[in-house]
C-alpha positions as YAML, in Angstrom:
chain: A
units: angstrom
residues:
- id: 1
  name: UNK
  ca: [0.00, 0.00, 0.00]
- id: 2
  name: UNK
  ca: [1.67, 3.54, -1.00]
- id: 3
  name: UNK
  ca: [1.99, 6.30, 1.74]
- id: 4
  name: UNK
  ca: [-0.62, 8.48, 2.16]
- id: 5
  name: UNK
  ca: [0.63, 12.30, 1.03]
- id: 6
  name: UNK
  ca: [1.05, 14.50, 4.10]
- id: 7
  name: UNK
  ca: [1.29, 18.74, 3.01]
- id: 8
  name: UNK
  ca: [3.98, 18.33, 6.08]
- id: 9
  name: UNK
  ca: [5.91, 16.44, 3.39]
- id: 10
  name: UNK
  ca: [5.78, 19.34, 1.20]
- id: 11
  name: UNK
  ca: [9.23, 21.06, 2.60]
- id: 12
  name: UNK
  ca: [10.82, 22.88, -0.69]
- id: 13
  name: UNK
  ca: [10.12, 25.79, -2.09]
- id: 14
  name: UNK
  ca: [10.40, 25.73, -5.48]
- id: 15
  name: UNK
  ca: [9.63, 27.72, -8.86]
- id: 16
  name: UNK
  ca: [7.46, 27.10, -11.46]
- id: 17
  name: UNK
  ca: [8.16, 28.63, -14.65]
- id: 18
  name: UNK
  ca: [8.09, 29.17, -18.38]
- id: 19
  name: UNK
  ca: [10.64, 29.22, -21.03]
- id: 20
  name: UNK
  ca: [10.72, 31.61, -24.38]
- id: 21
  name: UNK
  ca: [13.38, 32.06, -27.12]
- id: 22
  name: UNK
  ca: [14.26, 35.76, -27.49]
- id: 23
  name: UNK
  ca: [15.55, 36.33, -30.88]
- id: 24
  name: UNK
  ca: [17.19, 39.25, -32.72]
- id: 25
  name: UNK
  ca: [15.87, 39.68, -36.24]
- id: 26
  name: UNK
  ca: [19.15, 40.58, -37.54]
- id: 27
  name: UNK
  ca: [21.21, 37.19, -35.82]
- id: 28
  name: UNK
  ca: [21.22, 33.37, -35.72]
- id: 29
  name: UNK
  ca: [21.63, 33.34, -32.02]
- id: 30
  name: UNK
  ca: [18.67, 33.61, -29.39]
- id: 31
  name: UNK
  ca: [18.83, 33.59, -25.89]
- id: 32
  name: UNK
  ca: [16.61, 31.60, -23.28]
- id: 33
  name: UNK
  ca: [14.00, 33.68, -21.20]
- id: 34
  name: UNK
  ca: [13.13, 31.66, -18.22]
- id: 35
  name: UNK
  ca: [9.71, 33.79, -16.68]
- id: 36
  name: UNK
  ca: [8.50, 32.72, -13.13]
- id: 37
  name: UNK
  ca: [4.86, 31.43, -12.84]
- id: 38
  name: UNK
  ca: [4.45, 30.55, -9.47]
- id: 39
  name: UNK
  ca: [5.65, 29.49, -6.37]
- id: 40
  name: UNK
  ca: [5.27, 26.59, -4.84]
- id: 41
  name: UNK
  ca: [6.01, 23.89, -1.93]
- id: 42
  name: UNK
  ca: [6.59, 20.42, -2.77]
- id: 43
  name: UNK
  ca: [8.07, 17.37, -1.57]
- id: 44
  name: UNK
  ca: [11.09, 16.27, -3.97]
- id: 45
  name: UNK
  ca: [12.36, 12.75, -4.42]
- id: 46
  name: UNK
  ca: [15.33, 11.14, -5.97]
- id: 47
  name: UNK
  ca: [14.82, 8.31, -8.48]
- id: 48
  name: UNK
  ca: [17.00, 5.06, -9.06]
- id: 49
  name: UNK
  ca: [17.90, 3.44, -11.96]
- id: 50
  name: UNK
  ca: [15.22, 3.87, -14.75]
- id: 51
  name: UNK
  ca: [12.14, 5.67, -14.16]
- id: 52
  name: UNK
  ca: [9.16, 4.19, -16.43]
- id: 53
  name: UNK
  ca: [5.65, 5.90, -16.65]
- id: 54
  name: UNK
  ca: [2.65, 4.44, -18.89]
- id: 55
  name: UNK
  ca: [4.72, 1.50, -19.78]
- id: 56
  name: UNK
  ca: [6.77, 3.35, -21.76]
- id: 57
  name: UNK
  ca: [11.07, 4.03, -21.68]
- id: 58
  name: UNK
  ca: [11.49, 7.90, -22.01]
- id: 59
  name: UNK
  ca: [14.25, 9.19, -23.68]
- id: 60
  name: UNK
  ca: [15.75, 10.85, -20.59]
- id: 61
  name: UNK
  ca: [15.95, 8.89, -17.24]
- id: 62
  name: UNK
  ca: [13.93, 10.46, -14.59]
- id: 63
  name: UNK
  ca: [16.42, 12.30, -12.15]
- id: 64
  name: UNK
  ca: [13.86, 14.02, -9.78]
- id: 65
  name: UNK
  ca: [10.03, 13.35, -8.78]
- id: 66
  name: UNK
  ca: [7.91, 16.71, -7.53]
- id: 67
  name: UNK
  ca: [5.26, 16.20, -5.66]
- id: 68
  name: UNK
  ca: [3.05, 19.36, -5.40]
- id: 69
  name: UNK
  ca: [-0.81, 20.89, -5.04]
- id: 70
  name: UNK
  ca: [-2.43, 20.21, -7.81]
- id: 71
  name: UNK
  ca: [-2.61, 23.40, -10.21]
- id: 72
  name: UNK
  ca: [-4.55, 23.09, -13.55]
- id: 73
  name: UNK
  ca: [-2.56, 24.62, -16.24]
- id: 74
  name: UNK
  ca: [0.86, 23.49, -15.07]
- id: 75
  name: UNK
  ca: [2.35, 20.71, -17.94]
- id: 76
  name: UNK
  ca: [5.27, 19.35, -19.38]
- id: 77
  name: UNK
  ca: [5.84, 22.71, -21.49]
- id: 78
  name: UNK
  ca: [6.94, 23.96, -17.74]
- id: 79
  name: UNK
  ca: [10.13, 24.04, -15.98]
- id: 80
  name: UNK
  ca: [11.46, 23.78, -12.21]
- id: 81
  name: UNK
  ca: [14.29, 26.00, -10.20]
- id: 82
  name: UNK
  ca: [15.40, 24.76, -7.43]
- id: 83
  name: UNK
  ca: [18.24, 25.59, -5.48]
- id: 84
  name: UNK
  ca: [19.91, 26.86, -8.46]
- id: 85
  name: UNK
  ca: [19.45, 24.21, -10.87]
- id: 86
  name: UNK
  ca: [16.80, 23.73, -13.46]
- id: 87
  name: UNK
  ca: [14.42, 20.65, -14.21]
- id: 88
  name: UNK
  ca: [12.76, 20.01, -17.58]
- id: 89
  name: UNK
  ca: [9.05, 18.43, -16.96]
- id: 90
  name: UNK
  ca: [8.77, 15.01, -18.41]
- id: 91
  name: UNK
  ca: [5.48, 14.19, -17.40]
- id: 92
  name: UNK
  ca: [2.75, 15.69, -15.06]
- id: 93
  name: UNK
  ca: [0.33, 13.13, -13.31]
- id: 94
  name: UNK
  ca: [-3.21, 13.93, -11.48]
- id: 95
  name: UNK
  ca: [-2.63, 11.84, -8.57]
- id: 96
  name: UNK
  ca: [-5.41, 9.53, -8.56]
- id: 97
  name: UNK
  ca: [-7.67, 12.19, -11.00]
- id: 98
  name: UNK
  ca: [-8.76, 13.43, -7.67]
- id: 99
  name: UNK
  ca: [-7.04, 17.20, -8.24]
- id: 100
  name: UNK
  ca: [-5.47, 17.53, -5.17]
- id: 101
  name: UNK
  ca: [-2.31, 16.65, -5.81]
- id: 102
  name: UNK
  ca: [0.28, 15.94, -9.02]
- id: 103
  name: UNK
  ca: [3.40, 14.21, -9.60]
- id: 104
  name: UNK
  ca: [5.61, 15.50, -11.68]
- id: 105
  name: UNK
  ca: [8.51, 13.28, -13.01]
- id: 106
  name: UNK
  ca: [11.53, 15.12, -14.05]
- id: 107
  name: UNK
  ca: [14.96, 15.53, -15.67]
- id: 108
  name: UNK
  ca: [18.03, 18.01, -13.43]
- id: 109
  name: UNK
  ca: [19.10, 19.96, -16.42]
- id: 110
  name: UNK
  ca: [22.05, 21.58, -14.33]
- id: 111
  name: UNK
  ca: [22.97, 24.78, -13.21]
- id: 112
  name: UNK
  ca: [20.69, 27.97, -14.02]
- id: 113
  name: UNK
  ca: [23.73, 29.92, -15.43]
- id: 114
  name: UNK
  ca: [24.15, 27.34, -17.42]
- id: 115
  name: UNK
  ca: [20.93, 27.07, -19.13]
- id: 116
  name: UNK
  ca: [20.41, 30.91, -20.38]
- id: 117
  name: UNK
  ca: [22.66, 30.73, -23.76]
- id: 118
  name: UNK
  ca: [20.51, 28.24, -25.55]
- id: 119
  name: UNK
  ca: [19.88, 23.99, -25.42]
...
């Protein structure tokens, strides 16, 4: 039987947020504008091994699972900051389809210096 979710479990802070490409008309090059969305508690988990969700192998392992409130329009077009480093949104799960609560199974991406001068 899996553990009930407690909110005390829900210990990190942790930003939810956007990404654009800003581009100059006159250049190949772009930069990466991370925006923030919200802000949010969750309770973070490390994964071992291989990750697998609907039966399926992703391309990336699964590094990181986020457990958080659930909020609607947050999907897999979303990214995380924590602590300084940056997690791309594999997949987002509605715990049980009960909206309270989602699961969202990611990939560390590294540091958020890092990140800002393109993929």
């Amino acid at each position: 039987m899996a553990k009930k979710i407690c909110i005390s479990d829900f210990k990190n802070l942790i930003k939810l947020q956007t990404r654009e490409l800003q581009t100059d008309n006159y250049s190949p090059d772009f930069n990466l504008d991370y925006k923030d969305k919200v802000e949010v508690w969750a309770k973070i988990q490390t994964t071992i091994g291989k990750e697998i969700f609907a039966g399926v192998n992703v391309d990336r392992d699964v590094t990181h699972i986020f457990t958080i409130r659930y909020i609607d329009y947050i999907t897999a077009q979303y990214w995380i900051l924590f602590e300084g480093k940056r997690y791309d949104i594999l997949n987002v799960e509605n715990i049980d389809e009960e909206n309270k609560f989602m699961r969202l199974r990611c990939n560390v991406r590294g540091e958020d210096e890092l990140q800002s001068t393109g993929f």
